[in-house]
N, C-alpha and C positions, 0 to 999 in steps of 0.2 A: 563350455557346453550349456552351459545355464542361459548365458544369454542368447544362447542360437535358438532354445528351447522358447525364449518369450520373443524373439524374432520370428520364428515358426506362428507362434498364435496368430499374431499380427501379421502376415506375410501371404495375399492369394495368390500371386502370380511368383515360386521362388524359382531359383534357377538355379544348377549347380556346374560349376565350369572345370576340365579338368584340359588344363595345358600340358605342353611336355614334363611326363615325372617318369621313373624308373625305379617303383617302390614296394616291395612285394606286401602282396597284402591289401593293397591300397584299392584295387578294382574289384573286389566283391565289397570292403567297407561302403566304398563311396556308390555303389549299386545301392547296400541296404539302407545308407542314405538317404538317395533318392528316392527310394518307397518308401519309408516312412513321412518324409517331407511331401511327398506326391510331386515328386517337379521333375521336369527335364530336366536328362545330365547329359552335355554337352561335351562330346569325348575329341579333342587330339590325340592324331593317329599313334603319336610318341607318349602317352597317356596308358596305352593297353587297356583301355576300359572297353570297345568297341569291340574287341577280341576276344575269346574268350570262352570257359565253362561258365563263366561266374551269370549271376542273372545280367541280360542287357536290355531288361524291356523298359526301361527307364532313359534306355540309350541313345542318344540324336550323331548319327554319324554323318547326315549330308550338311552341316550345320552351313559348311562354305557355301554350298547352292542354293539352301532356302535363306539363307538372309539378304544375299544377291537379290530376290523378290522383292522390291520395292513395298509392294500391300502387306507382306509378309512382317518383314522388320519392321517397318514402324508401328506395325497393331499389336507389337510383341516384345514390349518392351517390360523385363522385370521390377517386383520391388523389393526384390531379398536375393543377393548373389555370395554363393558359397564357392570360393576360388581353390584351387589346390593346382598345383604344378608351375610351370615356367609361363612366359608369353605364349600367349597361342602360335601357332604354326603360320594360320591363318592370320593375317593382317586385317581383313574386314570383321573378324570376330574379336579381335583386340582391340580393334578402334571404338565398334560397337558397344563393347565393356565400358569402356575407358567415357563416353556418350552416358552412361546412365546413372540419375541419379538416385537408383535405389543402393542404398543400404551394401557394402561388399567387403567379408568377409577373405580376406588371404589368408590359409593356414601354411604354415611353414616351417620347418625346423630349424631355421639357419643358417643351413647347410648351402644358400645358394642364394644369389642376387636374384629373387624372381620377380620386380616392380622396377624395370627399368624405366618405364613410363611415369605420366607424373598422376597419373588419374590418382583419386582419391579413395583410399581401403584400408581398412582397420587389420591390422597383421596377426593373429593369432599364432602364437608361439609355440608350436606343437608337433609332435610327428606327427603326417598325414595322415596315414593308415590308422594310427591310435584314436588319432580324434574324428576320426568318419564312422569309427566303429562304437565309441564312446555316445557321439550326438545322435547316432541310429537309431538306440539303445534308447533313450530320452527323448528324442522326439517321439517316438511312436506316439498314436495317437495324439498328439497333441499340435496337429498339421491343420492351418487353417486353409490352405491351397485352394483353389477352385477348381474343380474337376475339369472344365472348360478347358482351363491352361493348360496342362499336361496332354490333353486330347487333340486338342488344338497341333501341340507339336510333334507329338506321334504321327500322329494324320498328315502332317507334310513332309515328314520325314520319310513314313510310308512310300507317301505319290513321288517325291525324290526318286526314292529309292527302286521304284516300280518303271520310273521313265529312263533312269538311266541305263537299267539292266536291258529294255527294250530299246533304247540307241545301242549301246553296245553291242546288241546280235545284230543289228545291222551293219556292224562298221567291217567296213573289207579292205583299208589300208592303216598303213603305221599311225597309232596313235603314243603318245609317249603316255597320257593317261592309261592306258590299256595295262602297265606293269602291273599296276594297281590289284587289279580285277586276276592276272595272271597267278600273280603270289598267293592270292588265296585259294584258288583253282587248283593248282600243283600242289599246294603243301599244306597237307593236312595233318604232318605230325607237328612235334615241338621245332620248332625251328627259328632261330635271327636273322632278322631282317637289318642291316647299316642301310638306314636312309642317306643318303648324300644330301647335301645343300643344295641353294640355288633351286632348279624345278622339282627334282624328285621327290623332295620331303614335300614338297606342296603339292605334288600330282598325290602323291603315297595319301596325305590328308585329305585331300578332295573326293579322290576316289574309292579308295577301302572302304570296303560294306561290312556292316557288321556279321561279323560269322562267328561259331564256335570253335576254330581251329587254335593251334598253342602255337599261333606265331608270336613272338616279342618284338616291339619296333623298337630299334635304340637309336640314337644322331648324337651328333658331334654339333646341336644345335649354341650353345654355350659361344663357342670359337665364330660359327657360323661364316665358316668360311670353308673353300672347295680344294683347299692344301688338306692331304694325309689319310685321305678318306679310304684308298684301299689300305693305308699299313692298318688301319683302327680296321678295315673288315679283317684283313689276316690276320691281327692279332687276336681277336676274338675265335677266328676259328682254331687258332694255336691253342685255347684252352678252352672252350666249350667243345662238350661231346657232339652237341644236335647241331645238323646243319645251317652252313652260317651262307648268307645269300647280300650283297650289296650292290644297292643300284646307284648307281652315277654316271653324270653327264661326262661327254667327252672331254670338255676342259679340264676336270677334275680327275681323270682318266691320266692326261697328260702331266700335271703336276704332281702324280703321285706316280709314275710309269714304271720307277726302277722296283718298287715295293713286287710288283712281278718274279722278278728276281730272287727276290730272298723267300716269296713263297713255296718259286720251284724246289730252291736250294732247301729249304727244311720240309719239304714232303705234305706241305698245305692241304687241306680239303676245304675248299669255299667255290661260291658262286658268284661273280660279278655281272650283272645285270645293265652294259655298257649303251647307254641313251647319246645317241648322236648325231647331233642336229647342226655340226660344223659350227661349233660358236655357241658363245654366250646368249641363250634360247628365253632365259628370263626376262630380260631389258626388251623384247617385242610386248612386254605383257604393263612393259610401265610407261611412262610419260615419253620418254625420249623415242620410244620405239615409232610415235607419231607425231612428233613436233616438227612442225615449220618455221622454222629458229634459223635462218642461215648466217646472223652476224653468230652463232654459236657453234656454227658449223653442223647442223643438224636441218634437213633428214642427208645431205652432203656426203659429209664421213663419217656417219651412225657406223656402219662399218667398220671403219678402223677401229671407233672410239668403243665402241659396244658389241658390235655383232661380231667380231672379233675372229674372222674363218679363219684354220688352221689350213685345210686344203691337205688333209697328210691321210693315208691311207692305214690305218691303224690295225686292220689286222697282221702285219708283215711285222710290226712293232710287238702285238703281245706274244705272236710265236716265238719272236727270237727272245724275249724272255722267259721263256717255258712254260707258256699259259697255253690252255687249249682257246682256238678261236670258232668260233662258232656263228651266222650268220642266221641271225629270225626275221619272222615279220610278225604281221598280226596273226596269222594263221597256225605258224608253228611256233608260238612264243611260248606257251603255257605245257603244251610234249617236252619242249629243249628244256624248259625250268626243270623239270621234274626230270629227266633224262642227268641233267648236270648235277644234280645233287645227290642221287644214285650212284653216281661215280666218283673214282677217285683222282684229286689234283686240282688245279686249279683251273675253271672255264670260263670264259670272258663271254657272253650272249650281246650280240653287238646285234642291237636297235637302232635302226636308222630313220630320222625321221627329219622332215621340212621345216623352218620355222616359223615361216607365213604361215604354210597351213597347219601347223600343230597351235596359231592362232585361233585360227578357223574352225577347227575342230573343237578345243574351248569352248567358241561361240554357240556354237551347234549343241553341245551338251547341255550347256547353260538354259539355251533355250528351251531344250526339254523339260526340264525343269517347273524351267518359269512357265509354260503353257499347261503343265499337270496341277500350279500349284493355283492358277489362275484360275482354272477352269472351276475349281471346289469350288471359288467364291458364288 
């Protein structure tokens, strides 16, 4: 704490970064953090810091789309980073990390591999929460920050957040980003959210706006893989009282399918939030998805090798395992959320969506963005 203390004097531009954690406590310390130190805190969705009672005005939730901003991230580079949780969600805000040569703190209790990367960070040996509430404590006042910095990323956070809620009211077909926006529409009590792999935990992080609702985001980011994703929502709703809701893609739908089953069988109450875009919908979003590679066999059998379409009609499959099936789009996705968690049993909310154009639709977002974040200049 001491030396964050004389890293603060010396520090105008700090940064505080909060990857996937699951730490009670840890999102009002690392808030009072943040005020003290006066820096943006940089929250993953899996973080619970953008959620919440606790203060969030210190909070950067569209961190993914303003750093996409070319002008943006390179005029915004910190010289004091305070890390706490896992890898980011985000791959451009990890890389980004991993890119700067200020000064970076990891606090960590041990408890988990969280530097799989090689970037370079001095590891602080601590519970999170204890030591966010501790350095709070001891930083105050003693924040050399520049006022600038912090406003700076409030301010594009802002216009983010300003542009994206105005594309969203205009959007009138399936978007798979739209769950995002849905969960915290619908559910304003306490309630868990199982992110799934693959797109959802990265639409979940892109898109969640910071609100004050008591949702908890949890994943299975660790494994990071798209096996078992409903028995970990059922089993969570097997012992949490408040309603339990998991969104995943159809792949992962299919690799976990018979967990159906044992829902019905023991009298389950959850929500699955079924994203179905016939295939592995991520791989459009990376290299291969537009490579002209043919001795690789690529853009050829992208298909086979990636885009991987099942072609199966999947509500006939969750009936017969005693799920309710349920058909939305953009328009009733956010009524059926809050309708299926009101009730009891298990509801399957099947989201159908293209994956060229759920490409497309990205782009479109993105852009907004970048012309709100453009235009301050």
């Amino acid at each position: 704490v001491r030396a964050l203390v004389r890293a603060a004097r010396a520090a105008a531009r700090p940064l505080i970064a909060c990857g996937p954690i699951d730490v009670p406590g840890l999102a009002t310390a690392a808030a009072s953090l943040a005020a003290a130190l006066r820096a943006p805190l940089v929250a993953d969705v899996l973080a619970n810091v953008r959620i919440g009672e606790h203060g969030r005005s210190h909070v950067i939730a569209h961190h993914e789309a303003i750093l996409r901003v070319d002008r943006f991230r390179e005029a915004h580079a910190p010289d004091l980073v305070i890390r706490f949780g896992a890898t980011p969600t985000s791959k451009l805000l990890a890389r980004w990390l991993e890119q700067q040569a200020a000064p970076q703190l990891l606090v960590d209790d041990g408890g988990g591999w969280n530097r799989p990367s090689s970037d370079a960070v001095t590891r602080v040996d601590a519970e999170p929460a204890a030591f966010a509430a501790a350095a709070a404590e001891a930083v105050a006042g003693e924040s050399s920050a520049d006022p600038a910095w912090l406003e700076s990323w409030l301010a594009a956070d802002a216009r983010a957040a300003d542009a994206l809620a105005t594309w969203f009211a205009g959007l009138d077909e399936p978007f798979e980003g739209a769950v995002a926006r849905a969960l915290v529409t619908a559910l304003d009590e306490e309630a868990i959210v199982v992110a799934g792999n693959s797109m959802p935990v990265r639409d979940l992080d892109t898109f969640t706006p910071r609100a004050s609702s008591g949702l908890r985001f949890v994943g299975n980011r660790g494994a990071n893989g798209i096996d078992g994703l409903l028995s970990t929502t059922l089993g969570a709703a097997a012992v949490q009282p408040q309603p339990v809701v998991g969104v995943v893609g159809d792949l992962s739908l299919l690799h976990d399918l018979t967990a159906l089953a044992a829902g019905s069988r023991l009298g389950l109450d959850a929500t699955i939030v079924l994203v179905d875009n016939d295939g592995g919908g991520i791989f459009s979003f990376l290299p291969q998805g537009s490579a002209d590679q043919p001795e690789l066999g690529l853009p050829g059998a992208y298909e086979t090798l990636f885009g991987t379409p099942h072609g199966l009609d999947l509500g006939p499959l969750v009936t017969a395992l005693g799920a309710r099936h349920v058909a939305v789009d953009a328009a009733t996705l956010a009524a059926e959320l809050r309708a299926a968690v009101d009730r009891a049993g298990v509801d399957v909310l099947h989201l159908r969506s293209d994956r060229t154009r759920n490409v497309e639709l990205h782009q479109a977002a993105q852009a907004a963005v970048a012309a709100a974040l453009e235009g301050r200049r």
